[in-house]
N, C-alpha and C positions, 0 to 999 in steps of 0.2 A: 878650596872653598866648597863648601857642600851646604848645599838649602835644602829645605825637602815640602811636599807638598802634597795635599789631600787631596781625594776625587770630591768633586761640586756636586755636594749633595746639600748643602745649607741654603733652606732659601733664606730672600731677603729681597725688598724694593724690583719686586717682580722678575730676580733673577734668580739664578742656584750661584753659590758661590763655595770655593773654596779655599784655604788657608795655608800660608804661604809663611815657611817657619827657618831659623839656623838655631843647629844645637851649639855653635859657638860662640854669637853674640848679636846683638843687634844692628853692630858698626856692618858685617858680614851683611846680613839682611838687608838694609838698606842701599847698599853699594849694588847686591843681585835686583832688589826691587827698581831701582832708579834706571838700573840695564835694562831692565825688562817692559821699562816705558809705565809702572805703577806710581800712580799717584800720591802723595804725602797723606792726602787723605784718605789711602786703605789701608793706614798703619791701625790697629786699634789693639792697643797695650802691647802685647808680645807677638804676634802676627799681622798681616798684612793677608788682607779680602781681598782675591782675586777671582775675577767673571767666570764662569762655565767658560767663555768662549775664547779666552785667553790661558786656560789650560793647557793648550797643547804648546802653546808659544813658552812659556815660564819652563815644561819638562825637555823643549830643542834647548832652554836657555842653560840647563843642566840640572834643573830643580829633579832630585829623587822621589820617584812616586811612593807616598807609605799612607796606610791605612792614617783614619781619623783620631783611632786611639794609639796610634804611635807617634802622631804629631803631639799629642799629650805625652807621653812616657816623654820622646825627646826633648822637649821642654824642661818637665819637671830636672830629668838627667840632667842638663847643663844648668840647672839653677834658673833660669829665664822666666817661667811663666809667670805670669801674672792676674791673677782671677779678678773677675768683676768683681766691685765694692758693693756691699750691700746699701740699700738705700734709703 
């Protein structure tokens, strides 16, 4: 199982957050995410929003640290992403 994970650089609701991704499926993601004590609600479409401060805790949890835009290429790669709908 391999997850992989961005540096919290996105803010958001007066945090930095970072994005928490598997190039193999979602089933994979969820399973890392719920070990990791994340909530159902920082899933949003293909990733799961996780705190600046809970960074270090997701990369002991084995999550692979890769830049911002290779959590995009890994995505697109497995077929998973999911972009916002326009409105």
């Amino acid at each position: 199982m391999t997850v992989y994970i961005d540096p919290p650089t996105w803010p958001g609701h007066g945090r930095v957050w970072s994005h928490l991704i598997s190039d193999v499926s979602y089933d994979e993601l969820h399973v890392f995410a719920s070990e990791l004590g994340a909530p159902a609600r920082a899933f949003e479409r293909d990733h799961y929003d996780i705190p600046s401060h809970r960074y270090a805790d997701a990369v002991a949890a084995g999550a692979v640290e890769v830049s911002s835009r290779e959590v995009v290429r890994l995505l697109h790669g497995a077929g998973l992403r999911r972009r916002k709908r326009a409105a």
